[in-house]
PDB file of N, CA, C and O in Angstrom:
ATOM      1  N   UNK A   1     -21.062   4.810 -13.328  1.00  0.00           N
ATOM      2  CA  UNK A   1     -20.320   5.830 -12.649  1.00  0.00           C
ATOM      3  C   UNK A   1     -18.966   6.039 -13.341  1.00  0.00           C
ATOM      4  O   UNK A   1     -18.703   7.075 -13.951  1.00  0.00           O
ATOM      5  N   UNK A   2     -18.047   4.918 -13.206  1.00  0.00           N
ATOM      6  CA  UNK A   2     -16.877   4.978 -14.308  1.00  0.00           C
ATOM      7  C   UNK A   2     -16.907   4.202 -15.827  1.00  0.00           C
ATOM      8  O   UNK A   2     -17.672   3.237 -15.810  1.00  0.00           O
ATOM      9  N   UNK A   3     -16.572   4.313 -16.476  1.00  0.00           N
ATOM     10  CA  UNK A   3     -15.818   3.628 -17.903  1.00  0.00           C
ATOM     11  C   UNK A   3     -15.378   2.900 -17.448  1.00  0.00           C
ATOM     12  O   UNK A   3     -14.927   3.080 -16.317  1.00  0.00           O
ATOM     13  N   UNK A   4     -15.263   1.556 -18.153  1.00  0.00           N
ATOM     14  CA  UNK A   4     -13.916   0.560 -18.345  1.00  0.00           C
ATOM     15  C   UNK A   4     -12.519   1.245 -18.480  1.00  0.00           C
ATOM     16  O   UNK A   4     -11.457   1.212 -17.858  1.00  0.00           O
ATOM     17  N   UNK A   5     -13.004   1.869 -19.558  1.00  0.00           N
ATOM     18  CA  UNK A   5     -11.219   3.033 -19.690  1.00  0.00           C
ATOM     19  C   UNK A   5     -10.700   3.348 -18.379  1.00  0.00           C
ATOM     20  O   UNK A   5      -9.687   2.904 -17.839  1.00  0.00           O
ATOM     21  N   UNK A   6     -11.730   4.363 -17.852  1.00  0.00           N
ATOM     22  CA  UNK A   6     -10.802   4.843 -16.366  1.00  0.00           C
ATOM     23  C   UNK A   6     -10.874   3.669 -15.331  1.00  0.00           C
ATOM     24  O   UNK A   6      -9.730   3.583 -14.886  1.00  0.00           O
ATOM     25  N   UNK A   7     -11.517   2.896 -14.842  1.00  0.00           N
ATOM     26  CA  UNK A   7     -11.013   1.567 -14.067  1.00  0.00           C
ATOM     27  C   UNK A   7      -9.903   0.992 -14.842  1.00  0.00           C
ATOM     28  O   UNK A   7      -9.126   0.209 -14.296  1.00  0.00           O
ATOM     29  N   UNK A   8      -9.822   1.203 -15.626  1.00  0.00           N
ATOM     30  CA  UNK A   8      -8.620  -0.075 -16.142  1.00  0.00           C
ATOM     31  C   UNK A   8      -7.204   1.077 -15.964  1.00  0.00           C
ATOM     32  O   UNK A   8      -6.092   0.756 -15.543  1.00  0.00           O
ATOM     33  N   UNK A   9      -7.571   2.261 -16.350  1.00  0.00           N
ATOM     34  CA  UNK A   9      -6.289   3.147 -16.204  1.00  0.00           C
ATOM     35  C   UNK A   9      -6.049   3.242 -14.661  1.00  0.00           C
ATOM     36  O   UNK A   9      -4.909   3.252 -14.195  1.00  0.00           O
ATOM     37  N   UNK A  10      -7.029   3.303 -13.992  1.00  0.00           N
ATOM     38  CA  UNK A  10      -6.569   2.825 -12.366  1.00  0.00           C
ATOM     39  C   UNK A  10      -6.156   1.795 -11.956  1.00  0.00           C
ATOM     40  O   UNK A  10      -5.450   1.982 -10.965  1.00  0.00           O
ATOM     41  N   UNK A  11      -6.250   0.745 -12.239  1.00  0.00           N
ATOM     42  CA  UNK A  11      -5.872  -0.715 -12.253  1.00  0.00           C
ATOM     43  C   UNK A  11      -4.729  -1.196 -12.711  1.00  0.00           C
ATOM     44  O   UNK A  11      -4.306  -2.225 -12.183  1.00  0.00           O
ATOM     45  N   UNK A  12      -4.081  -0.667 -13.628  1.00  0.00           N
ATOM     46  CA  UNK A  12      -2.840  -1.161 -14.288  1.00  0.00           C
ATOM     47  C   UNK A  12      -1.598  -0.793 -13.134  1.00  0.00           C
ATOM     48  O   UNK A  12      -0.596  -1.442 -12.834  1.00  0.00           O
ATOM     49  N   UNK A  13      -2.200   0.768 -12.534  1.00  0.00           N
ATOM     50  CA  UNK A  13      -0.668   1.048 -12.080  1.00  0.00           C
ATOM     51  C   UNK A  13      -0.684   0.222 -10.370  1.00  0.00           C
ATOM     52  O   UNK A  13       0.285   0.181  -9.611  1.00  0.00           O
ATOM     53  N   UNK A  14      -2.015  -0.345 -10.111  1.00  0.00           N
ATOM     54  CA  UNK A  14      -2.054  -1.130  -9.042  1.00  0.00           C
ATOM     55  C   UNK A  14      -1.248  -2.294  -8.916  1.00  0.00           C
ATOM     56  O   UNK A  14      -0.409  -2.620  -8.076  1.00  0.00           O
ATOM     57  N   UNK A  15      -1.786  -2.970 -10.164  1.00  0.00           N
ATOM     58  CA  UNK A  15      -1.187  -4.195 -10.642  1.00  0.00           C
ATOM     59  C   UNK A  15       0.242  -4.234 -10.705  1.00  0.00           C
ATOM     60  O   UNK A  15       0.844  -5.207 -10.251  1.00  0.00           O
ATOM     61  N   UNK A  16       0.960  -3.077 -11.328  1.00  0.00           N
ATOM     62  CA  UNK A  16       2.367  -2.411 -11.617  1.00  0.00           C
ATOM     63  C   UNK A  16       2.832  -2.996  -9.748  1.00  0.00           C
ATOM     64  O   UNK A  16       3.537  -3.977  -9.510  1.00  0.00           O
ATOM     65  N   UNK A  17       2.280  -2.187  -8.809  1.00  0.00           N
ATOM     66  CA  UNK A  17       3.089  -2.333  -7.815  1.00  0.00           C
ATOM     67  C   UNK A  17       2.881  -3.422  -7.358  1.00  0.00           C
ATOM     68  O   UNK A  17       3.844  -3.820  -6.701  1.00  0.00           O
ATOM     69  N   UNK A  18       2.013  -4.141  -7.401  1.00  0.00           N
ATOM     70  CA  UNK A  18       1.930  -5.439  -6.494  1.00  0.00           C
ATOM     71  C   UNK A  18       2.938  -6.202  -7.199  1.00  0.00           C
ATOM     72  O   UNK A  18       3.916  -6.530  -6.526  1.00  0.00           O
ATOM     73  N   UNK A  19       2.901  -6.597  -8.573  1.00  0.00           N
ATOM     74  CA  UNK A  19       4.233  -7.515  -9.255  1.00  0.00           C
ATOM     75  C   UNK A  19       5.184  -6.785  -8.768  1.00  0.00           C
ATOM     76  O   UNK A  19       5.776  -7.491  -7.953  1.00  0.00           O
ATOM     77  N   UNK A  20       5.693  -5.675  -8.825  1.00  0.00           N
ATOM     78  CA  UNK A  20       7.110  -4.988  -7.710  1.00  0.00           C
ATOM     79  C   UNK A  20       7.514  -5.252  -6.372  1.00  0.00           C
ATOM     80  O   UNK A  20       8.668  -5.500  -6.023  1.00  0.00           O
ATOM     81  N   UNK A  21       6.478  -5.187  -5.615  1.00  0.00           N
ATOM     82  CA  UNK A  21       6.370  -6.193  -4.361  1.00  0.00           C
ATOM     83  C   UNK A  21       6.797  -7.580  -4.066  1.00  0.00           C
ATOM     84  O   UNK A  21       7.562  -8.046  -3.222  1.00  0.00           O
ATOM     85  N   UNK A  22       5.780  -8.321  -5.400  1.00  0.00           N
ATOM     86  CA  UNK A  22       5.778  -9.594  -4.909  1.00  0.00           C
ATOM     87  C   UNK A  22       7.531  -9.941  -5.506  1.00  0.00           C
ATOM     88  O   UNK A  22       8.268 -10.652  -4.824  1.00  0.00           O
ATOM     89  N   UNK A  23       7.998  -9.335  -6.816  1.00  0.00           N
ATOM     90  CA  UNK A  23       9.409  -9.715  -7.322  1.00  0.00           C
ATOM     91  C   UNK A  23      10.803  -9.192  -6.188  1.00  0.00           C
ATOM     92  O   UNK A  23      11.879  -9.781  -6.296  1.00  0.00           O
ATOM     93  N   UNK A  24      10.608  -7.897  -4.989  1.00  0.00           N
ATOM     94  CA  UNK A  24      11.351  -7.620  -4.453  1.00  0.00           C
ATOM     95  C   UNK A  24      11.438  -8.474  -3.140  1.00  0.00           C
ATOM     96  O   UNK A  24      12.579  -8.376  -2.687  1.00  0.00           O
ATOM     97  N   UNK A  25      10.596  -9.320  -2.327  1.00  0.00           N
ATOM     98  CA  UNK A  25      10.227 -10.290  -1.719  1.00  0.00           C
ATOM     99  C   UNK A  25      11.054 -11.373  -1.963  1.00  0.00           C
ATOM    100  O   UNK A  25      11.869 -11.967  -1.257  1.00  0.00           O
ATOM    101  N   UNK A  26      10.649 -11.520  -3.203  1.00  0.00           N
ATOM    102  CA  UNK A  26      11.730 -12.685  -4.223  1.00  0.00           C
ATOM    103  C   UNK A  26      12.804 -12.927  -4.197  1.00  0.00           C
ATOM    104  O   UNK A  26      13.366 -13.929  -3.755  1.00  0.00           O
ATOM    105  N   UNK A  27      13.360 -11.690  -4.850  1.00  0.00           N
ATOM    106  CA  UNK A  27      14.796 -11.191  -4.476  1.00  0.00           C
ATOM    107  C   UNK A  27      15.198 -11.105  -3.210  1.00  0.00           C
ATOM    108  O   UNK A  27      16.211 -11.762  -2.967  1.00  0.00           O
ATOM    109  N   UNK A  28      14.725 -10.495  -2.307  1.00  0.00           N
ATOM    110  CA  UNK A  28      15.374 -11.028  -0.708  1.00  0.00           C
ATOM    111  C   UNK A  28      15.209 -11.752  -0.136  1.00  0.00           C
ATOM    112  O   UNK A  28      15.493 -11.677   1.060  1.00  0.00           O
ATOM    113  N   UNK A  29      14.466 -13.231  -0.872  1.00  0.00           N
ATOM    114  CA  UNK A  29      15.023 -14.087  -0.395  1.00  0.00           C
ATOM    115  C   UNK A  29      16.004 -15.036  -1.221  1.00  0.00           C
ATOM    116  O   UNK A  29      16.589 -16.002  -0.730  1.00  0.00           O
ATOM    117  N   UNK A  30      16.076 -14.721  -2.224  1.00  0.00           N
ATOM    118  CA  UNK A  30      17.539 -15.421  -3.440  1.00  0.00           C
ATOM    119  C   UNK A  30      18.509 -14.583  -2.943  1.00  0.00           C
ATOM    120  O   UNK A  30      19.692 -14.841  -3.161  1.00  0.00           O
ATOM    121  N   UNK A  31      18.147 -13.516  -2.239  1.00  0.00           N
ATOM    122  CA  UNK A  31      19.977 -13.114  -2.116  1.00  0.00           C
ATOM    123  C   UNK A  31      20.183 -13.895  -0.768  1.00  0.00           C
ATOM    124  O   UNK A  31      21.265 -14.021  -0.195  1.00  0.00           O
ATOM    125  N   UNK A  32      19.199 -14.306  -0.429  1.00  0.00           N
ATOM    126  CA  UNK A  32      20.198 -14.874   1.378  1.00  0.00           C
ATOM    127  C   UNK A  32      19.855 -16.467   0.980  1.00  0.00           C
ATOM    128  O   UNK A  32      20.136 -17.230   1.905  1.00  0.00           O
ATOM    129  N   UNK A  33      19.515 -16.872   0.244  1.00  0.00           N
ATOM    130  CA  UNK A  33      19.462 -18.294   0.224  1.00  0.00           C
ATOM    131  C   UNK A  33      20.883 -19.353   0.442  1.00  0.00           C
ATOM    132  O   UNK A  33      20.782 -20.523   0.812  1.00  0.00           O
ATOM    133  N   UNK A  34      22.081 -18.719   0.153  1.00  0.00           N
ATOM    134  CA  UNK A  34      23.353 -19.128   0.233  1.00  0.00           C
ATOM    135  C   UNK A  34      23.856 -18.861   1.482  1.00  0.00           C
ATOM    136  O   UNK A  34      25.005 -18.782   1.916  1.00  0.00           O
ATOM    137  N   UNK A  35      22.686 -18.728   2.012  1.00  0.00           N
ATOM    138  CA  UNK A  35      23.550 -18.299   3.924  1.00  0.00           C
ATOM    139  C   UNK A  35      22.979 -19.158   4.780  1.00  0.00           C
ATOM    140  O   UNK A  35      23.511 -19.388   5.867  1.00  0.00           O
ATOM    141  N   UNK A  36      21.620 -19.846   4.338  1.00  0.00           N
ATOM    142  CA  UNK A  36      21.270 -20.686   5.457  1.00  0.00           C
ATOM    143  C   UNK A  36      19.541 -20.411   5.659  1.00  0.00           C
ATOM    144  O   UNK A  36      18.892 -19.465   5.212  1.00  0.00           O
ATOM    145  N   UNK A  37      19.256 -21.091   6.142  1.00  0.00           N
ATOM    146  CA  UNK A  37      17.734 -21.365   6.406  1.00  0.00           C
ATOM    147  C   UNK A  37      17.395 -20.550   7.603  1.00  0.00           C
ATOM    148  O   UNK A  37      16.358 -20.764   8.230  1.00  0.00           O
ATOM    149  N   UNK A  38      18.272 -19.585   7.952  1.00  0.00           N
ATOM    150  CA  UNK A  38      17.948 -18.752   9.486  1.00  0.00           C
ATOM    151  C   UNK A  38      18.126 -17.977   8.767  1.00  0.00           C
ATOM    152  O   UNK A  38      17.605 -17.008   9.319  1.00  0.00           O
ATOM    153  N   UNK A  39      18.556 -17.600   7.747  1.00  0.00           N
ATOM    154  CA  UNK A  39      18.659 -15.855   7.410  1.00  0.00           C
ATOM    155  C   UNK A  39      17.131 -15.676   6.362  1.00  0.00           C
ATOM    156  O   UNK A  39      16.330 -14.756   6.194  1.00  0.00           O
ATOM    157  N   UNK A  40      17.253 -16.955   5.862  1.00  0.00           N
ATOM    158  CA  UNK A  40      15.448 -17.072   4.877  1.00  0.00           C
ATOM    159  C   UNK A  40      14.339 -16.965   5.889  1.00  0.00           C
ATOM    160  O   UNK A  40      13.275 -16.442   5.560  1.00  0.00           O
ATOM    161  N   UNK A  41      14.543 -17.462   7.179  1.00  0.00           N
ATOM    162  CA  UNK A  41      13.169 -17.047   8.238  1.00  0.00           C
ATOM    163  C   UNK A  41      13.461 -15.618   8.387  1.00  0.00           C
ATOM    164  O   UNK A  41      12.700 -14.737   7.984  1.00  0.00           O
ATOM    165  N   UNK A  42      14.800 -15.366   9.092  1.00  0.00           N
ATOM    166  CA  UNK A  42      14.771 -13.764   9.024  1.00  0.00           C
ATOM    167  C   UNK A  42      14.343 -12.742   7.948  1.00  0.00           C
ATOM    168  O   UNK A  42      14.109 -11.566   8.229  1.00  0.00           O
ATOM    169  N   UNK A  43      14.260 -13.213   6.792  1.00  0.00           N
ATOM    170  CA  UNK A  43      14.058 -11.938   5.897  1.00  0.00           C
ATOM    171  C   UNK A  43      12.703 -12.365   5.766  1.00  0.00           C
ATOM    172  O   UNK A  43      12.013 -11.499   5.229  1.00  0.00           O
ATOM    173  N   UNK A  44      12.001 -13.551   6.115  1.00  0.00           N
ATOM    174  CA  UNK A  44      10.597 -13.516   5.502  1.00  0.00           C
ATOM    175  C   UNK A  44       9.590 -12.823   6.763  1.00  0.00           C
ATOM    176  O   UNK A  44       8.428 -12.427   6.672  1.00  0.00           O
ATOM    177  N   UNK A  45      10.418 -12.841   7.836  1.00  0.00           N
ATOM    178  CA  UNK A  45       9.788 -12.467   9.087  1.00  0.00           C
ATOM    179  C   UNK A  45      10.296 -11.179   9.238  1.00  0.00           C
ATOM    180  O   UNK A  45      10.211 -10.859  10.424  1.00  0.00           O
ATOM    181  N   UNK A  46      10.890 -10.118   8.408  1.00  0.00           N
ATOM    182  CA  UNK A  46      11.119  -8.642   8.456  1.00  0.00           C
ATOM    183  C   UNK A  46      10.029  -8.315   7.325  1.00  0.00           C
ATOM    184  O   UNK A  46       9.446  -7.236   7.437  1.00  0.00           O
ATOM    185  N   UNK A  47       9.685  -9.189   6.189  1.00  0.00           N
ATOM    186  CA  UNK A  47       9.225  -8.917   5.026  1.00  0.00           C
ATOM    187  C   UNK A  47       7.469  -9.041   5.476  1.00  0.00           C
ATOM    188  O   UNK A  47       6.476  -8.919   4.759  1.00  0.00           O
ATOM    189  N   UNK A  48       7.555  -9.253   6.550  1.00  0.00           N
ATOM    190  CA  UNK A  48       6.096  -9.778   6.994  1.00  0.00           C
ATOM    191  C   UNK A  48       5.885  -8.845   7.997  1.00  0.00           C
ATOM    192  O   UNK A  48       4.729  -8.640   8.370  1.00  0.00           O
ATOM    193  N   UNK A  49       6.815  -8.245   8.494  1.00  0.00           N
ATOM    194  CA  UNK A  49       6.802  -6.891   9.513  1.00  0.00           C
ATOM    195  C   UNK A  49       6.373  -5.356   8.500  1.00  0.00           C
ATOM    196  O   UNK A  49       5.559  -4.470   8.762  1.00  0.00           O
ATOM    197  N   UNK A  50       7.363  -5.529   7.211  1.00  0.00           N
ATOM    198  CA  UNK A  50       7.127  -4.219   6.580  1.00  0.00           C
ATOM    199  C   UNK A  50       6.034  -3.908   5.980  1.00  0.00           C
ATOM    200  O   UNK A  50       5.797  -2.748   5.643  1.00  0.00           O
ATOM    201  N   UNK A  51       5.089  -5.059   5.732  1.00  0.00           N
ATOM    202  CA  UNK A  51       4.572  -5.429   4.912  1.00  0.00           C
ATOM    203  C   UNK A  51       3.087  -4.511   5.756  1.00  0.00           C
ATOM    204  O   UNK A  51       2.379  -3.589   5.352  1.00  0.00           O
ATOM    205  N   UNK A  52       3.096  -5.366   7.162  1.00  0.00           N
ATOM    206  CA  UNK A  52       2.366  -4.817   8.062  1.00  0.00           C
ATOM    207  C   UNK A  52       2.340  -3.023   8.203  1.00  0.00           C
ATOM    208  O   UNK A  52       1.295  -2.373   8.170  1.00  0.00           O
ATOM    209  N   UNK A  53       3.552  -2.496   8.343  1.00  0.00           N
ATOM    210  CA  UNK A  53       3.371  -1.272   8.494  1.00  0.00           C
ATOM    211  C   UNK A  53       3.362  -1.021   7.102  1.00  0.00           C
ATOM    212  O   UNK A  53       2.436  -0.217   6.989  1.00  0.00           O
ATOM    213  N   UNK A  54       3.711  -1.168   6.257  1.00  0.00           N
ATOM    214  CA  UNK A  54       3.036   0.057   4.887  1.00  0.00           C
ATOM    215  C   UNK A  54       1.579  -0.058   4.702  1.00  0.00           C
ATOM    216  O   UNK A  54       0.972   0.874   4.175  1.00  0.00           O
ATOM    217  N   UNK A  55       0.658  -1.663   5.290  1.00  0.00           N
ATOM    218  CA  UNK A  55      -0.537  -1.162   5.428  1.00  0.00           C
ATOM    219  C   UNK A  55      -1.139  -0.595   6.251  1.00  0.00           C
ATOM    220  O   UNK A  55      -2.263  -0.118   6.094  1.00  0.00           O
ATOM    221  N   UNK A  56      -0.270  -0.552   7.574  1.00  0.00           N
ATOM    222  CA  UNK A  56      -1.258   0.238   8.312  1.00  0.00           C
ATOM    223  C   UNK A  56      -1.128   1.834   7.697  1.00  0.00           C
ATOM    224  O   UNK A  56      -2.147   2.521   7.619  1.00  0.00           O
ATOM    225  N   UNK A  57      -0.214   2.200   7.401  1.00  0.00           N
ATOM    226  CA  UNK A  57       0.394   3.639   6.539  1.00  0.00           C
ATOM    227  C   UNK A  57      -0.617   3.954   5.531  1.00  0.00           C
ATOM    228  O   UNK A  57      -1.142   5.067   5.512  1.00  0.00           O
ATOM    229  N   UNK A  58      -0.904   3.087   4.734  1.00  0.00           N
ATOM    230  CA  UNK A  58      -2.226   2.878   3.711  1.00  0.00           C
ATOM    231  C   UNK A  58      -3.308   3.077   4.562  1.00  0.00           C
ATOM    232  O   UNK A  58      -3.916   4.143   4.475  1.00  0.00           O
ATOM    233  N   UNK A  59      -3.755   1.993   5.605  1.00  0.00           N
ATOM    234  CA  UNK A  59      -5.183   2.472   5.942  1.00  0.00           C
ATOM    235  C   UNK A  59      -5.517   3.813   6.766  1.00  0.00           C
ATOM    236  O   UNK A  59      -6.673   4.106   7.072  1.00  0.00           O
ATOM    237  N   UNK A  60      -4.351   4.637   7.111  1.00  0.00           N
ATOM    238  CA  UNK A  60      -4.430   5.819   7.626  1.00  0.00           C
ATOM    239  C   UNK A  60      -4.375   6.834   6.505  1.00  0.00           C
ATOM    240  O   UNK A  60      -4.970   7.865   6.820  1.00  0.00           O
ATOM    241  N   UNK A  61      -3.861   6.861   5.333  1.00  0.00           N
ATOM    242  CA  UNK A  61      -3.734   7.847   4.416  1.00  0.00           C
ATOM    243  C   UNK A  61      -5.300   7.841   4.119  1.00  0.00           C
ATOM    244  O   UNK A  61      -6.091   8.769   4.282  1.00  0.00           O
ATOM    245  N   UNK A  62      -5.564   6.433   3.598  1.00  0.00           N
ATOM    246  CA  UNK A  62      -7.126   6.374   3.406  1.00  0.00           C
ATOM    247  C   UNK A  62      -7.983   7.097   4.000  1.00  0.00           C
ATOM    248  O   UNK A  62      -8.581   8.040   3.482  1.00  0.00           O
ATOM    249  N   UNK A  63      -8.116   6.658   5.267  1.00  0.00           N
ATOM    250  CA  UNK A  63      -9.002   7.705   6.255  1.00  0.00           C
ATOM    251  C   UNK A  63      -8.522   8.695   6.153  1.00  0.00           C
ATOM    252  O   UNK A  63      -9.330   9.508   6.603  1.00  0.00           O
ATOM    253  N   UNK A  64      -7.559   9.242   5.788  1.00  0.00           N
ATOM    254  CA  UNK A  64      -7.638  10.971   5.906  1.00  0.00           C
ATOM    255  C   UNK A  64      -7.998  11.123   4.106  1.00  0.00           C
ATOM    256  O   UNK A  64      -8.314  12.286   3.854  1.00  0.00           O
ATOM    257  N   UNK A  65      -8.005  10.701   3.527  1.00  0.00           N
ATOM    258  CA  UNK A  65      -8.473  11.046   2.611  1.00  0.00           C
ATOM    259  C   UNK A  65      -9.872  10.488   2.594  1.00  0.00           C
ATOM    260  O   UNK A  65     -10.109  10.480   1.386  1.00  0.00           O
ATOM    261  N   UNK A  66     -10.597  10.168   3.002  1.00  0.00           N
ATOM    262  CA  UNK A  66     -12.015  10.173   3.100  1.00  0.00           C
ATOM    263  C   UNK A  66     -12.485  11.290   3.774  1.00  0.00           C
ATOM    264  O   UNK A  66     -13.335  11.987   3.220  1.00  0.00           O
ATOM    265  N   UNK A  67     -12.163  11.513   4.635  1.00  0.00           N
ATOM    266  CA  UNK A  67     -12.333  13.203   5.606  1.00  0.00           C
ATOM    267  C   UNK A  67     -12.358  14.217   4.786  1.00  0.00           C
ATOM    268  O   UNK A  67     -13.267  15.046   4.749  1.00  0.00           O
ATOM    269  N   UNK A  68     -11.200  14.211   3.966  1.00  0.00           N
ATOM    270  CA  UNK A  68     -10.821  15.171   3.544  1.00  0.00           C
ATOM    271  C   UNK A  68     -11.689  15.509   2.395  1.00  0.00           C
ATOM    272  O   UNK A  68     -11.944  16.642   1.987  1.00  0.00           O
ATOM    273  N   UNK A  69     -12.123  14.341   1.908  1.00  0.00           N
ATOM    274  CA  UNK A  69     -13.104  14.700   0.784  1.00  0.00           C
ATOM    275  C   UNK A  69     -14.732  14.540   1.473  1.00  0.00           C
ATOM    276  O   UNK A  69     -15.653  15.192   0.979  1.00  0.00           O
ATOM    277  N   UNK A  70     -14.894  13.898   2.288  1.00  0.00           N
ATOM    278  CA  UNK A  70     -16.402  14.808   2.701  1.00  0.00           C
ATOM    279  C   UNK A  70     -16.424  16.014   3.346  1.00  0.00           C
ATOM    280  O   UNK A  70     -17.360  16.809   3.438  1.00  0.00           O
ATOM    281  N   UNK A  71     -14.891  16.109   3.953  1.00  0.00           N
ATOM    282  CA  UNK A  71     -15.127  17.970   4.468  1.00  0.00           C
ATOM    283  C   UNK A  71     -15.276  18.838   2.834  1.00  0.00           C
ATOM    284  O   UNK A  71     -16.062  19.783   2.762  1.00  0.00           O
ATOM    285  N   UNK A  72     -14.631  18.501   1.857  1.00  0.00           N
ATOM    286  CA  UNK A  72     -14.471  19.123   0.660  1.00  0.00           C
ATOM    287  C   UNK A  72     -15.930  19.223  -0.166  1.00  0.00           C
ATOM    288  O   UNK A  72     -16.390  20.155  -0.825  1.00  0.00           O
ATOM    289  N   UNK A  73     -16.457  17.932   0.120  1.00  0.00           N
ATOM    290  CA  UNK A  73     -17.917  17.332  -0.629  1.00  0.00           C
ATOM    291  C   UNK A  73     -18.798  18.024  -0.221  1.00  0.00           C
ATOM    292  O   UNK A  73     -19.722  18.283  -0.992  1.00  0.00           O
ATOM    293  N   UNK A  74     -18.808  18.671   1.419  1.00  0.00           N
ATOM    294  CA  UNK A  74     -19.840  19.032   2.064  1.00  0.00           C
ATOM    295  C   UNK A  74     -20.280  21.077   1.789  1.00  0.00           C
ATOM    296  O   UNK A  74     -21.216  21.840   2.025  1.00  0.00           O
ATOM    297  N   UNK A  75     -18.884  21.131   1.162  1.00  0.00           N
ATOM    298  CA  UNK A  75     -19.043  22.554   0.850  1.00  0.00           C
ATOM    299  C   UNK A  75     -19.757  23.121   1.474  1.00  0.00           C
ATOM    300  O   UNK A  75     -20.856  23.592   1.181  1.00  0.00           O
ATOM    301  N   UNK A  76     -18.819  23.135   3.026  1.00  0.00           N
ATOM    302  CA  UNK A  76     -18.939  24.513   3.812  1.00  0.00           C
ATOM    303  C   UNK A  76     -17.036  24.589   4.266  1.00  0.00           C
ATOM    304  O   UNK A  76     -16.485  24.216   5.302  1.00  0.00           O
ATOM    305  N   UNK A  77     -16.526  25.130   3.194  1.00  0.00           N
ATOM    306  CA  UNK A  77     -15.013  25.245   4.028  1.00  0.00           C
ATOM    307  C   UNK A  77     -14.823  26.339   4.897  1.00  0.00           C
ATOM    308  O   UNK A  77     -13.656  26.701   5.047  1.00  0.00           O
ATOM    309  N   UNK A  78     -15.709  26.947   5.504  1.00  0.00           N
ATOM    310  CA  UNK A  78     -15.403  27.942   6.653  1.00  0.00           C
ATOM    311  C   UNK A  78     -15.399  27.118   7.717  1.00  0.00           C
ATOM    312  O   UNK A  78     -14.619  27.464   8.604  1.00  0.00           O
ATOM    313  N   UNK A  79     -16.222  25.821   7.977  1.00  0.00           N
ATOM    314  CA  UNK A  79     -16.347  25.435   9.510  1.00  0.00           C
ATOM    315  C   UNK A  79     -15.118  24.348   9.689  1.00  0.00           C
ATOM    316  O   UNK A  79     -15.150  23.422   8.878  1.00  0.00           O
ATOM    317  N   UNK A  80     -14.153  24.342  10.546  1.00  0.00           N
ATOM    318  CA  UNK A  80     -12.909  23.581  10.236  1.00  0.00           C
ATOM    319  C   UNK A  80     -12.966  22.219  10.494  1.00  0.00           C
ATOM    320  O   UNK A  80     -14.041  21.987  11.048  1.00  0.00           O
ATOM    321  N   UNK A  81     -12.422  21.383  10.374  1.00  0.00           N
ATOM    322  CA  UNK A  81     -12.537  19.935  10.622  1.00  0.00           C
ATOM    323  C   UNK A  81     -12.566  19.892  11.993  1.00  0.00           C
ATOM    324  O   UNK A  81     -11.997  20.725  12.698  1.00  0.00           O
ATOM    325  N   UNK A  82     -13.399  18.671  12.534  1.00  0.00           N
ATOM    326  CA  UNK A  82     -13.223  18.289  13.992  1.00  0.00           C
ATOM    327  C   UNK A  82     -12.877  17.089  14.319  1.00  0.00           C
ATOM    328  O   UNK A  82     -13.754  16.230  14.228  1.00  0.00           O
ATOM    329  N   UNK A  83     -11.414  16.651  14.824  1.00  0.00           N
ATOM    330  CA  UNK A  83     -11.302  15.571  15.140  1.00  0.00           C
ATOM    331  C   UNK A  83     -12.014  14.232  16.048  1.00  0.00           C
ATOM    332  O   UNK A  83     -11.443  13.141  16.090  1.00  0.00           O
TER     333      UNK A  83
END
């Protein structure tokens, strides 16, 4: 179905964000490390909150983009989507 080429050209910029993630994580917690062991639970327990909503944000874009492409796939765009 795909090439190696195009999986791997999809894959790199995945990879790209997860090392961005996991290094900004990092960083908030080296910047509060000089404050105390309550501000390192606090940022790992906000970092574990955001973390939560950008996936739920993800698994909703998803589903609408699955819709969106079997309403598209099904080629009839006169009949409108039904929730």
């Amino acid at each position: 179905m795909y090439t190696k080429e195009q999986l791997r050209r999809l894959l790199i910029p995945l990879m790209f964000e997860q090392v961005l993630n996991a290094l900004m994580r990092s960083v908030d917690t080296i910047m509060v490390t000089n404050i105390g062991s309550t501000a390192i639970s606090a940022v790992s327990l906000v970092d574990s909150l955001n973390i939560l909503i950008i996936n739920i944000f993800a698994a909703m874009a998803t589903g609408g983009a699955i819709i969106c492409a079997q309403h598209l796939g099904s080629d009839q765009k006169t009949r409108p989507i039904k929730p």
